[in-house]
C-alpha distance (Angstrom), angle and dihedral (degrees) to the residues before:
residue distance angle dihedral
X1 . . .
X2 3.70 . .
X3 3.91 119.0 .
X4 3.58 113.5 -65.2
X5 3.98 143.2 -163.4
X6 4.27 81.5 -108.6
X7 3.43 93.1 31.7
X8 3.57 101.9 50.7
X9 4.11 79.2 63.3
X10 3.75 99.8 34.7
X11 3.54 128.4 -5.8
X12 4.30 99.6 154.9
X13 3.90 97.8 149.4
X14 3.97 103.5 -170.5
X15 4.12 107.3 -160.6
X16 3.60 94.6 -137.0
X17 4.12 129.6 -170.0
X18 2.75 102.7 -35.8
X19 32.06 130.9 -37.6
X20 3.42 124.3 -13.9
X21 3.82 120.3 -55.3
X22 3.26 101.9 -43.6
X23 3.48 123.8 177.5
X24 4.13 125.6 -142.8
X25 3.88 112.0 -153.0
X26 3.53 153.2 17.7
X27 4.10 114.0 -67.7
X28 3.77 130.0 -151.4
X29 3.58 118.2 -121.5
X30 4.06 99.8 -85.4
X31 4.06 78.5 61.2
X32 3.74 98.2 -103.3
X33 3.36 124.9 137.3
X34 4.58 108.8 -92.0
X35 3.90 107.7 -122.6
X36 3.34 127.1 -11.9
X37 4.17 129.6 62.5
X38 3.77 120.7 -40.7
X39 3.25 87.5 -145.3
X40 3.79 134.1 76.7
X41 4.02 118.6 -167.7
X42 3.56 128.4 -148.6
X43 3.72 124.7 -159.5
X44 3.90 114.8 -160.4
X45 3.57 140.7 147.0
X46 3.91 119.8 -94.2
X47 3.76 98.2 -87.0
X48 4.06 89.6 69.4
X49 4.25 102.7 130.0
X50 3.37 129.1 166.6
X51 4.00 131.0 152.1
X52 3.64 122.8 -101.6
X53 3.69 95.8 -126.7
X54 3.99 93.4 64.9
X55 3.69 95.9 39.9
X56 3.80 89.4 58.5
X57 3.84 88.0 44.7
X58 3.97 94.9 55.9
X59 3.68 86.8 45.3
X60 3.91 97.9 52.3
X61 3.66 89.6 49.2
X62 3.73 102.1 42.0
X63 4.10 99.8 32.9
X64 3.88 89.2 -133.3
X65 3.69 118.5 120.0
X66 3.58 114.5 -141.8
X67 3.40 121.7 -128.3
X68 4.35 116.9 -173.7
X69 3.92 119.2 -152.2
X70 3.60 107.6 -165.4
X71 3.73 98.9 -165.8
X72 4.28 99.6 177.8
X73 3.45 136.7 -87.6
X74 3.52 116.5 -5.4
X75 3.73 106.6 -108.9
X76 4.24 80.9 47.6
X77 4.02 89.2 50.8
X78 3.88 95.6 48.5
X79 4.15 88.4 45.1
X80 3.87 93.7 49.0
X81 4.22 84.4 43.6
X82 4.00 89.5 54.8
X83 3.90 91.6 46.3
X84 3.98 92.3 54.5
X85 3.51 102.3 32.4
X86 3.86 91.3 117.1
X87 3.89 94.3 57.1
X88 4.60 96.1 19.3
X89 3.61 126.6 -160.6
X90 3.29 95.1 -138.2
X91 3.86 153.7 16.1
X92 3.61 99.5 -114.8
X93 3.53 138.8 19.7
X94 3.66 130.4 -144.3
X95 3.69 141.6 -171.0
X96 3.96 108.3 43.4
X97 3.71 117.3 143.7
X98 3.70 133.6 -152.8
X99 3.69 92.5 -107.3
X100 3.89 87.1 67.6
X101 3.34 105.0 20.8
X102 3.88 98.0 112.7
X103 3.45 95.8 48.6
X104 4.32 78.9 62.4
X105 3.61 97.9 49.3
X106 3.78 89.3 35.4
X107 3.62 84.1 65.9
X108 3.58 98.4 43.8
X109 3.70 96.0 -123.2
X110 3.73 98.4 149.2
X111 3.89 127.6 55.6
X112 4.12 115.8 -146.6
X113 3.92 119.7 -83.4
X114 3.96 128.7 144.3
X115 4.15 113.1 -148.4
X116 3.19 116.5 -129.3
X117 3.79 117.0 -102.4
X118 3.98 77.5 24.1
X119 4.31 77.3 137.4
X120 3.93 87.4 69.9
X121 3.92 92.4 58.5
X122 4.08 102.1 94.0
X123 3.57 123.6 -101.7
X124 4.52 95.7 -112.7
X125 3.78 90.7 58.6
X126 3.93 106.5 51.6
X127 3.85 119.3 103.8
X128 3.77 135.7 -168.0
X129 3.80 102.0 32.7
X130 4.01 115.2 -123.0
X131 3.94 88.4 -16.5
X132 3.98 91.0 82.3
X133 4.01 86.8 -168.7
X134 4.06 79.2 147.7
X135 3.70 138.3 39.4
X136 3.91 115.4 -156.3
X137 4.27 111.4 -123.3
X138 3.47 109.4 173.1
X139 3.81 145.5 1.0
X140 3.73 139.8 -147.0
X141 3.85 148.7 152.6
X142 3.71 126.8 -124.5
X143 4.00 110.6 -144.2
X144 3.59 135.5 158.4
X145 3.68 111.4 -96.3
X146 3.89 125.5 -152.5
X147 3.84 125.0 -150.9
X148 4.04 103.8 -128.8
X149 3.29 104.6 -149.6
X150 4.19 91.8 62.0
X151 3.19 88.2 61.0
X152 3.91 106.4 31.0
X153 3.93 86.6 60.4
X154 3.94 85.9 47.9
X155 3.66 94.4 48.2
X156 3.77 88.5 -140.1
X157 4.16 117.1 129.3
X158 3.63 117.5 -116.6
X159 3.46 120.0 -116.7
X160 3.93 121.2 -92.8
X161 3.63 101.7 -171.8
X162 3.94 155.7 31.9
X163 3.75 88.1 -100.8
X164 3.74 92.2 49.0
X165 3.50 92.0 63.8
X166 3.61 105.6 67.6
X167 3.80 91.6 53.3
X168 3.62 113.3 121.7
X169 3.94 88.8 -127.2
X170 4.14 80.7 73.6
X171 3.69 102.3 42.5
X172 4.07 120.1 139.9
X173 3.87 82.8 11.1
X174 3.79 110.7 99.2
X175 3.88 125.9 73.7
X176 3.53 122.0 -173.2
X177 4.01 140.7 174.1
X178 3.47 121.8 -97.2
X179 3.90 113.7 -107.6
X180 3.09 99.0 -134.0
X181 3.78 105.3 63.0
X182 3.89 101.9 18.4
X183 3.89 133.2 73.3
X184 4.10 93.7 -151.7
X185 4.27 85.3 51.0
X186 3.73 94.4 46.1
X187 3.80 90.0 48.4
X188 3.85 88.9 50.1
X189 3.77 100.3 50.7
X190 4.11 82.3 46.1
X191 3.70 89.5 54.7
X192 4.21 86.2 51.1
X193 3.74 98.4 50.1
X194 4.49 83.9 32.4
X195 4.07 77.6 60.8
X196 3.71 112.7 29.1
X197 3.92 100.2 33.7
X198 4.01 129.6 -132.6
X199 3.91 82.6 -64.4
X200 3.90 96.7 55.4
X201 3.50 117.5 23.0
X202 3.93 97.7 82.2
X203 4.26 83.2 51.1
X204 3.21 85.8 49.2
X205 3.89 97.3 60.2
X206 3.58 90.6 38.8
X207 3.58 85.6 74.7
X208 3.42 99.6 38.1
X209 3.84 90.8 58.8
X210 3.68 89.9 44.4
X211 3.88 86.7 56.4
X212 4.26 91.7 62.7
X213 4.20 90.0 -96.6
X214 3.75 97.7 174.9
X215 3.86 117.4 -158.0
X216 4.00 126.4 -162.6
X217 3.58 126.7 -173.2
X218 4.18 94.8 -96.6
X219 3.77 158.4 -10.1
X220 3.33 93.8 -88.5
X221 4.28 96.6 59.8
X222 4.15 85.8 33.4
X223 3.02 97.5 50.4
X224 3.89 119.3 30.5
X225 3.97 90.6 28.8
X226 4.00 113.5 27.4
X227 3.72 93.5 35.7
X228 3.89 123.7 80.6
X229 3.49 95.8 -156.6
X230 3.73 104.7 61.0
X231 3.88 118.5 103.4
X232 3.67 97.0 176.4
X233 4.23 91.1 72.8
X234 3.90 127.5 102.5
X235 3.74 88.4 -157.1
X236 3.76 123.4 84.5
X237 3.92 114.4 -86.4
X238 3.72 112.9 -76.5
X239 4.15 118.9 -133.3
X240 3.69 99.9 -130.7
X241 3.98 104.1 96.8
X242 4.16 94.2 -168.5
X243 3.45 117.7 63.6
X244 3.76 130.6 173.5
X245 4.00 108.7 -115.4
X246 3.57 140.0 102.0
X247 3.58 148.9 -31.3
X248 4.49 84.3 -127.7
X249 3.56 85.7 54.0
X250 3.89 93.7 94.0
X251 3.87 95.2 42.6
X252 3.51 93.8 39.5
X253 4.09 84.2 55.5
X254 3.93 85.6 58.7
X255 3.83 101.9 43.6
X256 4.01 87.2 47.9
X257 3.32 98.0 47.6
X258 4.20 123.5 93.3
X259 3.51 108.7 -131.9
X260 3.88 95.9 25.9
X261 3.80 108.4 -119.9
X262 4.09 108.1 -130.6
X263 3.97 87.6 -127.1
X264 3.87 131.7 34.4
X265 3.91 112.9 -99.7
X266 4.08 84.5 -135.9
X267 3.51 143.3 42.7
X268 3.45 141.0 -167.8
X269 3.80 134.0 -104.6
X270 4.06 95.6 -144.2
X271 3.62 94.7 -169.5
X272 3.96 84.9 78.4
X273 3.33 100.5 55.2
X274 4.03 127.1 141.0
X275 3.95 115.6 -172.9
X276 3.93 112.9 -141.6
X277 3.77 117.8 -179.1
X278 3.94 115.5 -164.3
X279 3.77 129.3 -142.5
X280 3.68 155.3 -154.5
X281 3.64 138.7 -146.9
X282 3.57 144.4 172.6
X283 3.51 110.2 -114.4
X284 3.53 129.2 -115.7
X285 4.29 115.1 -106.0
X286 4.13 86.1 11.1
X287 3.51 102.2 176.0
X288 4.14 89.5 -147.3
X289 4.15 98.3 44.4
X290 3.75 92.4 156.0
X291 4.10 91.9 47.1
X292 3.55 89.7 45.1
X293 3.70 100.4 51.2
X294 3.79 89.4 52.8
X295 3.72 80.9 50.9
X296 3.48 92.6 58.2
X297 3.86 95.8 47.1
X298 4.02 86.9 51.4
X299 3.92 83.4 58.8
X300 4.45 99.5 62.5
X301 4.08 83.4 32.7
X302 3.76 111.7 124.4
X303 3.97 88.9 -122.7
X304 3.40 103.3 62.4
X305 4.26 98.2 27.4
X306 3.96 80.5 61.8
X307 3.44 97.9 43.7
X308 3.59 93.5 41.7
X309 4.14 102.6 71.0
X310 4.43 98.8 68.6
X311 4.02 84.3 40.9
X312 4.02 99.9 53.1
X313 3.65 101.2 7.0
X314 3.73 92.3 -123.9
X315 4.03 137.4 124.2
X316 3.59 127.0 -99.2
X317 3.98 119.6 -116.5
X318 3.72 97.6 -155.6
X319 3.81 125.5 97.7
X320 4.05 93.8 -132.8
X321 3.44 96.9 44.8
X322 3.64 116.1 114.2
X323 4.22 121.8 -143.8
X324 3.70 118.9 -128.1
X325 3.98 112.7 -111.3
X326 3.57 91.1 -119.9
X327 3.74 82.1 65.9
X328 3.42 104.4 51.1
X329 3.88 95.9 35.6
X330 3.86 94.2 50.1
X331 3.94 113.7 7.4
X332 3.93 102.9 37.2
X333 4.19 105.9 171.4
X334 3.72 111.5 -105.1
X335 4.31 105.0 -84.2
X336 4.42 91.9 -135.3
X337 4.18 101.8 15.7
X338 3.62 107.4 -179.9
X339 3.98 113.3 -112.8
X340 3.78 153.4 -175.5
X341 3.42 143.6 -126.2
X342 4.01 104.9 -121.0
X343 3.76 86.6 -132.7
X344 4.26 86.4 56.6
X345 3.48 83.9 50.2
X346 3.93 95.6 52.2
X347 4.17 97.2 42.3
X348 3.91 87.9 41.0
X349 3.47 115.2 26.7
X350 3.79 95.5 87.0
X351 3.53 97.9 40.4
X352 3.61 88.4 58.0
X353 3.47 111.0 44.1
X354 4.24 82.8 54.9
X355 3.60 90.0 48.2
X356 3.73 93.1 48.0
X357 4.16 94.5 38.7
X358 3.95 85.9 56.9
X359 3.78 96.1 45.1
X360 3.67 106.5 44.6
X361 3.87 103.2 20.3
X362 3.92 94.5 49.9
């Protein structure tokens, strides 16, 4: 999802095989939860950040102590969830995105439970009707970002949309991640066929190949190493000043950086933009239901959905959160991002990402 702490060092997501702190339960007089595990387990991907302060707060009200799993990348987490889903790691998952979604519920990885103050989460980012098997988190877009200085010094305009980017003005310029094995590059080839159709999207790419795109495996090489914008990279600068990653990109550049520059080194070309929307669930056979389903309320809680934006770079979904101004002032979300139906995504989504692996990658 949006540009994280972790992801804004490595966020390769291989796809693999396959309201405030509320707490659940009675507690015992020392305010622990009576019966059951004191401990509540959440399995994510790597990019999982929260700050210390509202941990402990959730855990002082509740009486569960939270233990995190961080079990990879995120396509690698939601694999290894769908292999042990009879005998679960954890209580709760977090970290799967609308453009894998139904390959989760497919799977029946998540048992039904709606969070409280689930009714502040806004209308565009629920999934799975009266089922509730999910609870949307966060939000984001994926769009190509361009490192202003390239082309400041060139006194060429950056590009500001899909159509843009097969100019020749912009050939040998663009690096993306393969959609195969990374969340940013699956978004991006969603956001093709989201704006060119079933008719145009393979056109489309066609173009975009014969315009020098280059694509690497993930964010991480794309985007600390091919691009020549990035600051937050140990390798040398890359030469490709468009990169496919985030709307947070920019702010995230600002937050990360020591002194804090008064503008963002990049922006964003918001004709390009993809909107993802990340969930939770409760898992299915979760040994700690009750711990996990105050979990889950802890997650749409105004605490953490404010606190979670300068930790994981990503949006809240709740109607009372408020947005950081380093959001607003550098990383604004895209005003018309193209989307997707999550049942699109589910018929298509394979289909695609085959199509596309055998028409750019051979």
């Amino acid at each position: 999802m949006g540009i994280t702490k972790k992801r804004f060092t490595a966020v390769v997501v291989g796809l693999g095989l396959v309201g405030g702190l509320a707490a659940c339960g009675s507690s015992d007089g020392d305010g622990q939860p009576s019966g059951g595990s004191r401990t509540v387990t959440l399995v994510s991907h790597d990019s999982w950040a929260v700050s210390k302060d509202v941990v402990a707060a959730f855990e002082k009200q509740s009486g569960y102590r939270v233990r995190v799993l961080k079990d990879g990348d995120a396509g690698t987490a939601v694999n290894k969830a769908i292999l042990t889903k009879d005998n679960p790691q954890g209580d709760v998952f977090f970290g799967v995105d609308n453009t894998l979604l139904s390959r989760a519920l497919d799977n029946g990885l998540f048992q039904s439970y709606e969070a409280k103050g689930a009714d502040r989460i806004r209308a565009e980012y629920r999934a799975d009707g009266e089922r509730h098997r999910v609870t949307p988190v966060d939000t984001g877009d994926i769009c190509v970002n361009y490192d202003k200085k390239y082309f400041a010094d060139r006194e060429l305009d950056p590009p500001k949309s899909f159509d843009d980017l097969v100019r020749p003005e912009y050939k040998d310029l663009l690096v993306t991640e393969n959609a195969s094995t990374s969340s940013p590059g699956l978004g991006f080839l969603l956001g093709t066929a989201a704006r060119y159709g079933d008719d145009g999207w393979q056109d489309y790419w066609n173009k975009l190949k014969a315009n020098g795109v280059k694509v690497v495996d993930g964010w991480e090489q794309a985007y600390n190493e091919e691009f020549s914008g990035s600051a937050g990279g140990k390798q040398a600068k890359g030469d490709r000043p468009l990169v496919v990653s985030y709307a947070s990109s920019p702010p995230a550049e600002v937050v990360f950086a020591d002194p804090r520059p008064g503008t963002a080194p990049t922006g964003v070309a918001e004709g390009t933009c993809f909107r993802q929307v990340e969930y939770a669930g409760l898992l299915s056979n979760a040994k700690n239901a009750e711990g996990g389903k105050a979990l889950l309320d802890f997650l749409v809680g105004k605490r953490f959905q404010e606190d979670m934006p300068l930790n994981m770079f990503v949006y809240p979904v709740t109607e009372d959160a408020e947005v950081p101004e380093e959001f607003t002032q550098y990383g604004p979300q895209a005003a018309d991002p193209e989307t997707l139906a999550p049942e699109k995504i589910a018929d298509k989504r394979d289909e695609w990402v085959k199509s596309w692996t055998s028409l750019v990658l051979k």
